[in-house]
C-alpha positions as CSV (number, residue, x, y, z in Angstrom):
1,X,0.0,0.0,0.0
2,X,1.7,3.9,-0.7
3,X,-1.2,6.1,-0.1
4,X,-2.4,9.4,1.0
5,X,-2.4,11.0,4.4
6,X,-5.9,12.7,4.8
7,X,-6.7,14.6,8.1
8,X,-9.8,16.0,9.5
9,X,-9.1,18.4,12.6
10,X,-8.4,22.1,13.6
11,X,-6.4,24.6,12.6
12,X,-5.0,27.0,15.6
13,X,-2.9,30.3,16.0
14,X,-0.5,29.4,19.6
15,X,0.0,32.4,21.4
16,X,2.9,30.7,23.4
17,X,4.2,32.5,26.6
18,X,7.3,30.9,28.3
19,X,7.9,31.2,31.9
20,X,10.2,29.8,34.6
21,X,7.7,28.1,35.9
22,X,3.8,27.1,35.3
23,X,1.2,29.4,37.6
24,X,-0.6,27.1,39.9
25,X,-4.3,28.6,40.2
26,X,-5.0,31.5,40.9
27,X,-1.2,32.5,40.8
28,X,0.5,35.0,38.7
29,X,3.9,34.3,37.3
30,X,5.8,37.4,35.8
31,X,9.2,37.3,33.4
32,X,7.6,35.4,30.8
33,X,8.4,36.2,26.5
34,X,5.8,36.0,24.0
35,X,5.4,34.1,20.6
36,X,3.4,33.3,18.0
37,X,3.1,29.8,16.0
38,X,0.8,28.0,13.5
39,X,-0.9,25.6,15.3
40,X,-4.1,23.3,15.4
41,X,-3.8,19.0,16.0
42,X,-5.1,19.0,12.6
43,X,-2.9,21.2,10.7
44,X,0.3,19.9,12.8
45,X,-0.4,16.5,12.4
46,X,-0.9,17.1,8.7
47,X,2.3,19.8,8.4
48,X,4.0,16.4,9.7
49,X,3.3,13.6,7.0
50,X,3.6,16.5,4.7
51,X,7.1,16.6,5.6
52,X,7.6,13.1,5.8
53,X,7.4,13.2,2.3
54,X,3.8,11.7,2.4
55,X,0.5,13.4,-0.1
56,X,-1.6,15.1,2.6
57,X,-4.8,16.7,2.6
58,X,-6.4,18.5,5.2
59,X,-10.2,19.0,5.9
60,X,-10.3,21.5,8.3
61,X,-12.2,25.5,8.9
62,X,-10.7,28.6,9.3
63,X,-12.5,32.4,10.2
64,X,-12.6,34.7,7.5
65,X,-9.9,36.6,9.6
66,X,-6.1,37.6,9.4
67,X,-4.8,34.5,11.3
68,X,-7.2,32.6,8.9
69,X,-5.5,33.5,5.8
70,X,-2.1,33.2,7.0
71,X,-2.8,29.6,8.5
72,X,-4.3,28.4,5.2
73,X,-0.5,30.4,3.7
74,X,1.6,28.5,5.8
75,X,-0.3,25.1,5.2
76,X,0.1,25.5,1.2
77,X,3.9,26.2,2.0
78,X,4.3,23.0,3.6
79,X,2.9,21.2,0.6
80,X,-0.1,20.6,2.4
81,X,-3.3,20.2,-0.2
82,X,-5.8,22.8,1.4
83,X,-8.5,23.0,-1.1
84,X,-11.1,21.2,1.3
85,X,-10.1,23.6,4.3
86,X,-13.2,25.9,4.6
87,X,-13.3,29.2,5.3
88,X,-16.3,30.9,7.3
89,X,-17.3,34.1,7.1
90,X,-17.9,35.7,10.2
91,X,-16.3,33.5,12.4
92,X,-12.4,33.9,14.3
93,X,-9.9,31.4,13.4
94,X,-9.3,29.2,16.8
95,X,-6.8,30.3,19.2
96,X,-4.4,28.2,21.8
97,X,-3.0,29.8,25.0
98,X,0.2,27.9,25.7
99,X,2.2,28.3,28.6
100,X,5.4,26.4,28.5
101,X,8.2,26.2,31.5
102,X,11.6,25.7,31.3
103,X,11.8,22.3,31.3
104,X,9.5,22.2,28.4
105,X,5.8,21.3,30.1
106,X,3.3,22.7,29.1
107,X,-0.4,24.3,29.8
108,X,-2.7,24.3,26.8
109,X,-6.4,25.9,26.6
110,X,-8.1,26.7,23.3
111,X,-10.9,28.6,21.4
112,X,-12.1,27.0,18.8
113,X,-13.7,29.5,16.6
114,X,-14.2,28.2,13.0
115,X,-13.1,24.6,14.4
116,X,-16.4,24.3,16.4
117,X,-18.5,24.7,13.2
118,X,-17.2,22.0,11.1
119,X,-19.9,19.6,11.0
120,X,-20.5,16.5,9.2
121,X,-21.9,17.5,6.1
122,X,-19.0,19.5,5.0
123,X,-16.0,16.5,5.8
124,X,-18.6,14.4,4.2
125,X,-18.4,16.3,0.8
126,X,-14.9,16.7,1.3
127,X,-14.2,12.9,1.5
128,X,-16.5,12.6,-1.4
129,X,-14.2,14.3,-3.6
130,X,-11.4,12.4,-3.0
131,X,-13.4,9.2,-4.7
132,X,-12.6,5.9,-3.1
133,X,-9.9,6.3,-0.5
134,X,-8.6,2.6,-0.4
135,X,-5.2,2.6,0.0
136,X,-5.1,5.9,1.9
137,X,-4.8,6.4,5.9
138,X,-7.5,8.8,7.4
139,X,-6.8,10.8,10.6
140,X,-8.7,12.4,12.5
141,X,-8.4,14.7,16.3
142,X,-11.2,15.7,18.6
143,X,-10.4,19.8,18.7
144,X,-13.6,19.5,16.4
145,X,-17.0,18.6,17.1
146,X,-17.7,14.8,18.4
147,X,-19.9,14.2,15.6
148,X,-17.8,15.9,13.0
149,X,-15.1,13.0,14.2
150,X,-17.4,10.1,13.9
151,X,-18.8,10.8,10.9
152,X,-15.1,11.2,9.1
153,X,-14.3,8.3,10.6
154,X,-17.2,6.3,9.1
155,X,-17.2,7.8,5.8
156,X,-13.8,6.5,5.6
157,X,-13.5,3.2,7.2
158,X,-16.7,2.8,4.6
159,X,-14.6,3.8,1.6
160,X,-11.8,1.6,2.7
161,X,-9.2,4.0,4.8
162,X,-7.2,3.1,7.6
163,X,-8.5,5.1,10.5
164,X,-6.6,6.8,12.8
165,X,-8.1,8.2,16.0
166,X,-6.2,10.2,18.3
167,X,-8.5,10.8,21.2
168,X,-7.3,14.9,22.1
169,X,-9.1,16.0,23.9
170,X,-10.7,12.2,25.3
171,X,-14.1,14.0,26.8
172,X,-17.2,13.0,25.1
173,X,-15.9,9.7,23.1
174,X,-17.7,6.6,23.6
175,X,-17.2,3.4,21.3
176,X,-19.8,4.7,19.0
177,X,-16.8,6.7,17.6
178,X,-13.4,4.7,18.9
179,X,-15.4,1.7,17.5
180,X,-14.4,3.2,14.2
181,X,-11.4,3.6,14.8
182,X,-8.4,0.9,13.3
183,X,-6.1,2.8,15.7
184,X,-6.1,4.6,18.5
185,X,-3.4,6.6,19.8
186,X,-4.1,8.9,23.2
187,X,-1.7,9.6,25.8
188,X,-1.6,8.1,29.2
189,X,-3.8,10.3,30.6
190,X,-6.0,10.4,27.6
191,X,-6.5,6.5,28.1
192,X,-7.4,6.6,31.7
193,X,-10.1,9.1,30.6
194,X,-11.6,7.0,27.8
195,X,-11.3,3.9,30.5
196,X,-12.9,6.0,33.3
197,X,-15.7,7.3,31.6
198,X,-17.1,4.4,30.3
199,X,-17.0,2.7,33.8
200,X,-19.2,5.2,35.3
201,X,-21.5,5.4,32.0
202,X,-21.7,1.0,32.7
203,X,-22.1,1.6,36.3
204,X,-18.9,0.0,37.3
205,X,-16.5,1.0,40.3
206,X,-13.3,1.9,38.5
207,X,-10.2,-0.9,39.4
208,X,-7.4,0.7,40.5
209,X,-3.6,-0.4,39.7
210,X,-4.4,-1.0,36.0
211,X,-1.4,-0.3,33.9
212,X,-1.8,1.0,30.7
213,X,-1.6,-2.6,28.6
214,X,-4.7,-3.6,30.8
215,X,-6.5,-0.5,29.9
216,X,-5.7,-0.4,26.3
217,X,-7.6,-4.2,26.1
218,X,-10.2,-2.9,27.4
219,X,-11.1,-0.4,24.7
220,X,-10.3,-3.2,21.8
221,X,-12.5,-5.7,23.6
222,X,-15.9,-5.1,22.6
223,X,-18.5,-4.2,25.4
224,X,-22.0,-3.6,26.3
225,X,-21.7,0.0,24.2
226,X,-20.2,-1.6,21.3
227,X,-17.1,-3.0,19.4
228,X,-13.8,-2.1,20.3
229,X,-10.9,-0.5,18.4
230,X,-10.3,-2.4,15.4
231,X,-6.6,-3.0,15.2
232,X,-4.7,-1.4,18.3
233,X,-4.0,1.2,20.7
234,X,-0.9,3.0,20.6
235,X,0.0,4.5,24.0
236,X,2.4,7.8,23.7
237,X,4.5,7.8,27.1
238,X,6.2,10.6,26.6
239,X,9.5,10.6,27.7
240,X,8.9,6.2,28.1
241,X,8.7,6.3,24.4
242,X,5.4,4.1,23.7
243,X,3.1,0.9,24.2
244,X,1.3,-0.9,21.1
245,X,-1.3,-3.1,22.3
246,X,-2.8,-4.7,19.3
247,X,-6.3,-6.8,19.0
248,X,-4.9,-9.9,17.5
249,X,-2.9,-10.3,20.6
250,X,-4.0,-8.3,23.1
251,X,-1.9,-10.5,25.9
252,X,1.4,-9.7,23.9
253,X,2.2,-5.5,24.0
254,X,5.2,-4.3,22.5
255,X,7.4,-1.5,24.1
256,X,8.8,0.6,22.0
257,X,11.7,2.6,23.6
258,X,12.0,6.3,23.5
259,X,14.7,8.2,21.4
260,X,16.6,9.7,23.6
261,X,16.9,13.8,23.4
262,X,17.3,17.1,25.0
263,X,13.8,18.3,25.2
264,X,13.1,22.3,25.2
265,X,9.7,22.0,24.0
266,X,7.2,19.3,24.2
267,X,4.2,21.2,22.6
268,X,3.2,19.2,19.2
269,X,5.2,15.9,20.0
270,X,2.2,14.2,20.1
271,X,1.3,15.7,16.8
272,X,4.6,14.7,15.1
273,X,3.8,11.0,16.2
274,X,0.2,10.9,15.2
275,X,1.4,12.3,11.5
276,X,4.3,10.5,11.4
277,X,2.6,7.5,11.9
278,X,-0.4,7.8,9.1
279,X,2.8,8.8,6.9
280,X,4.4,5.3,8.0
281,X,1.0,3.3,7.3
282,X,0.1,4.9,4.1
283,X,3.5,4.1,2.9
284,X,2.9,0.5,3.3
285,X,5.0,0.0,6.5
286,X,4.4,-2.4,9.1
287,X,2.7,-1.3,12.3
288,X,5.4,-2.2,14.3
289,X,7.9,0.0,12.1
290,X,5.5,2.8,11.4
291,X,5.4,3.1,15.7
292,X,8.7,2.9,16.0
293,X,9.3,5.8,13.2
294,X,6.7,7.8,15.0
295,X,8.1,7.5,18.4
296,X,11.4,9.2,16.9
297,X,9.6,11.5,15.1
298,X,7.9,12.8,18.5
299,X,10.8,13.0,20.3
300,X,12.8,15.1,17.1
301,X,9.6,17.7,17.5
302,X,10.9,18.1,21.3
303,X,14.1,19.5,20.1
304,X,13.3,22.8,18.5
305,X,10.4,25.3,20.1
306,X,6.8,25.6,19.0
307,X,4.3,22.7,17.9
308,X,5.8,22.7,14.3
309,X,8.9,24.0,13.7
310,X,10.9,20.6,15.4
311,X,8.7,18.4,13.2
312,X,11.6,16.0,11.0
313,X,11.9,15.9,7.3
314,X,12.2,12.8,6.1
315,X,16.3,13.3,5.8
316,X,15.9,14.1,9.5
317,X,14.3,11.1,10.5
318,X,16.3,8.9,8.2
319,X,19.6,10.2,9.8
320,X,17.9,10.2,13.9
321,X,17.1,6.3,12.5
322,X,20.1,5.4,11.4
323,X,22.4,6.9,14.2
């Protein structure tokens, strides 16, 4: 299979402050210096495959603003196709406050503007363009409307895509949507979430001590709501590197190490993986590769600051590979 990468998410402006330190609430902290960055899961997640050498469309919505034509500008630069990104008129692009310390945590809240009013109809006319997507990997963030996500997922699992899900934010998913999903990839925390909430919604006390191999079965097992993730769940841990638990053997995870670095700047690592990998799948690699190649592609993004700018070429992550 050598494919396309299509992704269906947001497009953000980061207004990025970086500070000794992250406020606790209610706390001021002073000293900080201000930036500016592209931004959006969507847009950096597709900025990555681009990169990676990969044919990448985006779906996404911008406001009829100044950020909004400069985001769509910079997408178009990075070889990123953009003619299904719509623009409203009206609305304000979305915005991310990031604060970022100095050892490269972060804080991240978000206005969605233009993000909140994609809706189904429109990613369902955009994926109808594209004709049959067989061969191709679709991925898709939550930064947009719960339904929006489902129904991109469907449309393409439907016209023969790989989905990816990458569950960011987790709130509001249920396995009417990660039942859609061929992968999953959410963070630790992002997994305890998905596990948590559908233990209350069955009326379960939550188990304690679960690690995240246990939890990750749990969302490919099928349940009461519905089925399960089709073909794994693909744990980012950070600085741990990450854990593919996948549904034909659920018993057996694989580790897959970290790459070691010199973090200065975490925001968009998760990105870089999540685009990385649908570049590794659509280009016929193995899962087990494709991870591994995404894992050093997350940990390259930590090098450099802002969500895109440390994302690897491909002659980046062929030379972090090789050494």
């Amino acid at each position: 299979m050598s494919g396309r990468v299509v992704v269906v998410g947001s497009v953000n402006v980061d207004l990025v402050l970086r500070a000794e330190r992250l406020p606790v609430p209610g706390e001021t902290v002073t000293g900080g210096v201000f930036e500016r960055h592209d931004g959006g899961k969507g847009a950096n997640q597709a900025v990555a495959a681009a990169r990676l050498g990969r044919p990448t469309l985006f779906i996404g919505a911008l406001g009829d603003d100044a950020f909004g034509h400069e985001a769509r500008r910079v997408l178009e630069r990075e070889g990123v196709d953009t003619s299904a990104v719509r623009t409203i008129p009206g609305q304000a692009t979305g915005v991310a406050l990031i604060l970022v310390d100095r050892q490269g945590e972060n804080l991240i809240a978000v206005a969605s503007g233009a993000n909140g009013l994609l809706d189904g109809p429109s990613v369902r006319e955009a994926l109808g363009r594209l004709g049959s997507l067989r061969g191709d990997v679709v991925l898709v963030s939550h930064e947009i409307p719960t339904a929006t996500v489902r129904e991109a997922l469907r449309i393409a699992r439907a016209e023969g895509a790989l989905t990816i899900l990458n569950p960011a934010p987790a709130a509001g998913l249920d396995r009417s949507t990660l039942g859609l999903a061929d992968f999953l990839t959410p963070n630790r925390s992002e997994l305890a979430a998905l596990t948590a909430a559908e233990t209350r919604r069955a009326g379960r006390r939550q188990g304690a001590g679960k690690d995240p191999a246990q939890l990750a079965r749990e969302l490919i097992e099928p349940s009461a709501e519905g089925p399960g993730v089709g073909q794994a769940v693909i744990v980012t841990l950070g600085s741990a590197g990450a854990l593919l638990v996948r549904a034909e053997r659920p018993d057996q995870p694989i580790e897959v190490p970290a790459f070691k670095v010199r973090p200065l700047d975490t925001t968009g690592a998760g990105d870089a993986f999540n685009g990385a990998l649908a570049a590794g799948l659509a280009a016929g690699r193995s899962l087990e590769e494709a991870v591994r190649r995404a894992v050093v592609a997350g940990a390259l993004a930590t090098t450099r600051v802002g969500a895109r700018e440390g994302m690897p070429s491909a002659a980046e992550l062929e030379a972090a590979l090789g050494s």
